[in-house]
N, C-alpha and C positions, 0 to 999 in steps of 0.2 A: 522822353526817356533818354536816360545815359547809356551810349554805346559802350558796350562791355567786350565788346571786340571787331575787329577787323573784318569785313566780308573779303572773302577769299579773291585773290585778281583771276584775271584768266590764265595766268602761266599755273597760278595753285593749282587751281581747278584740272588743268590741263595734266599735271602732274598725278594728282588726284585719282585720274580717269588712266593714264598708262599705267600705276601700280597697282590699278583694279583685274583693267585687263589681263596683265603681267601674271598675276595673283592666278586668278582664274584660267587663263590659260595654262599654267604651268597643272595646275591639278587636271585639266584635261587632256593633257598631254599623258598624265602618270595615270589617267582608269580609263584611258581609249583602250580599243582591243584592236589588234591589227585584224583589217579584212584581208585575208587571202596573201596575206603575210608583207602586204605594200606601208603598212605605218610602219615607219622607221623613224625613230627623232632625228634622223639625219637633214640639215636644214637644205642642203642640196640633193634628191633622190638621183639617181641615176638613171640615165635616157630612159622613158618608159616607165619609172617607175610613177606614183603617184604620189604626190606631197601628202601629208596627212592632213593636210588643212581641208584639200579638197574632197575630201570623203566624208556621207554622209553620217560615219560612223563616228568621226572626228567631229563634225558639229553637233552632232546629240549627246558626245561626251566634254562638248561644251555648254551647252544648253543645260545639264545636269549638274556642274560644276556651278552655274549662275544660281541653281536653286540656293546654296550657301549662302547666299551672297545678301540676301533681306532677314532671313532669319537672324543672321551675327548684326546685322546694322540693327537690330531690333532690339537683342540684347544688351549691345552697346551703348544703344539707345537710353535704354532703361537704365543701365549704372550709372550712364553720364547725368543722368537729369533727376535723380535721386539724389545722388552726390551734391549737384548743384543746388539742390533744394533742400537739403542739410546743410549747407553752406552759404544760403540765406538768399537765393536765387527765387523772384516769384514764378506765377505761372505764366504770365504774360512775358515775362524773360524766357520762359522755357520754350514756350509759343515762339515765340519770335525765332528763336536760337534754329527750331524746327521746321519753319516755313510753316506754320501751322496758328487756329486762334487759341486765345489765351482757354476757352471753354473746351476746344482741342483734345489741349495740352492737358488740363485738369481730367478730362475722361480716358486718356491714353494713359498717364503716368499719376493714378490717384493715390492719395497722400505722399507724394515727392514731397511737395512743401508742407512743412506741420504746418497747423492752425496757428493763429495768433498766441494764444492763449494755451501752450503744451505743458505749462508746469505740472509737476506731479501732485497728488491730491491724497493726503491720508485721510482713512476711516477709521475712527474707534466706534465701535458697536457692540453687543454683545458677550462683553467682554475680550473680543479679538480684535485686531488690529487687519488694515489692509493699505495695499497701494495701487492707486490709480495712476495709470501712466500714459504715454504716446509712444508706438509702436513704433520708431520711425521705418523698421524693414517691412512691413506689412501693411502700415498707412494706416492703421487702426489705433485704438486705445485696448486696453488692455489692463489686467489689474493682478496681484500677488496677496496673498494673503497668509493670516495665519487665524485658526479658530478660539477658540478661548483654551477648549483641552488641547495643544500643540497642534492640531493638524492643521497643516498647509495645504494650500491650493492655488490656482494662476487659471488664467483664463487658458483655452484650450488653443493649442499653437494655431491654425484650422479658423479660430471662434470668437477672431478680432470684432470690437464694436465700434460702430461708425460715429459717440458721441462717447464724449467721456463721462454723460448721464448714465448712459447704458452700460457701462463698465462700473460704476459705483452702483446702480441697480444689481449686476451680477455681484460684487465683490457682496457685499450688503447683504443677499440672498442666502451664501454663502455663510458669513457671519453669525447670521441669524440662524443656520437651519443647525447649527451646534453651539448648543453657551452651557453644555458642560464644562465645567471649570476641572483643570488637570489637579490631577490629586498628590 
């Protein structure tokens, strides 16, 4: 496989890690409580006083700070590797990209990469028309339609289908359950 980027050196990496901490400490810094009035952001306390670093109040409002911290990479996670699979990225690219395997990658981030085969798919039935699509925000297929007497319908935001069979079964269902013709 064609490397598609750089693996980070140890200075990246290294950099990486102080803007994390930097990050996270500065938010524990701003929802520490002072105990008994000794947190001060003063980086030098005065004789006696107690650094904030070294209180246990101070570490638990760094420990709480860290919670942030997987939830946004997860997010992040997900834009990036969406994008990327809109942008014609496989799963074994996404895998890889993740430290993770390509089967991984497919059950953390399902439909990032459309199918091979996403072209849109019209129905005439019934007199009404419909479309069968790929979802790309949802990973699903999906379909739009119209009845033969003007009513419209789409699949249900919620009621994505895992095959674009089952999306032309629903759009078709649909079709069929009105062939009043508009007057």
């Amino acid at each position: 496989m064609v490397n598609v980027y750089r693996e980070p050196t140890p200075d990246q990496l290294q950099d990486l890690h102080d803007a994390v901490v930097d990050a996270v400490t500065a938010l524990a810094d701003g929802i520490s409580i002072p105990h008994g009035g000794l947190l001060d952001a003063a980086p030098n306390p005065a004789p006696g006083m107690t650094h904030p670093m070294s209180t246990a109040e101070w570490q638990l409002a760094m420990l709480r700070a860290l919670r942030e911290v997987d939830p946004l990479a997860q997010v992040l996670g997900e834009r990036w590797a969406r994008t990327a699979g809109v942008m014609g990225a496989t799963y074994t690219q996404l895998g890889d990209a993740a430290g993770i395997t390509r089967q991984a990658a497919t059950k953390r981030w399902p439909g990032a990469v459309p199918p091979k085969d996403a072209s849109p798919v019209d129905i005439e039935t019934a007199g009404g028309t419909a479309r069968v699509f790929y979802d790309q925000a949802s990973g699903t297929w999906a379909w739009i339609g119209q009845a033969a007497n003007g009513t419209n319908a789409e699949s249900e935001d919620d009621a994505g289908h895992g095959t674009s069979e089952a999306a032309a079964a629903a759009a078709g269902a649909f079709l069929a359950s009105i062939t009043d013709k508009k007057e």
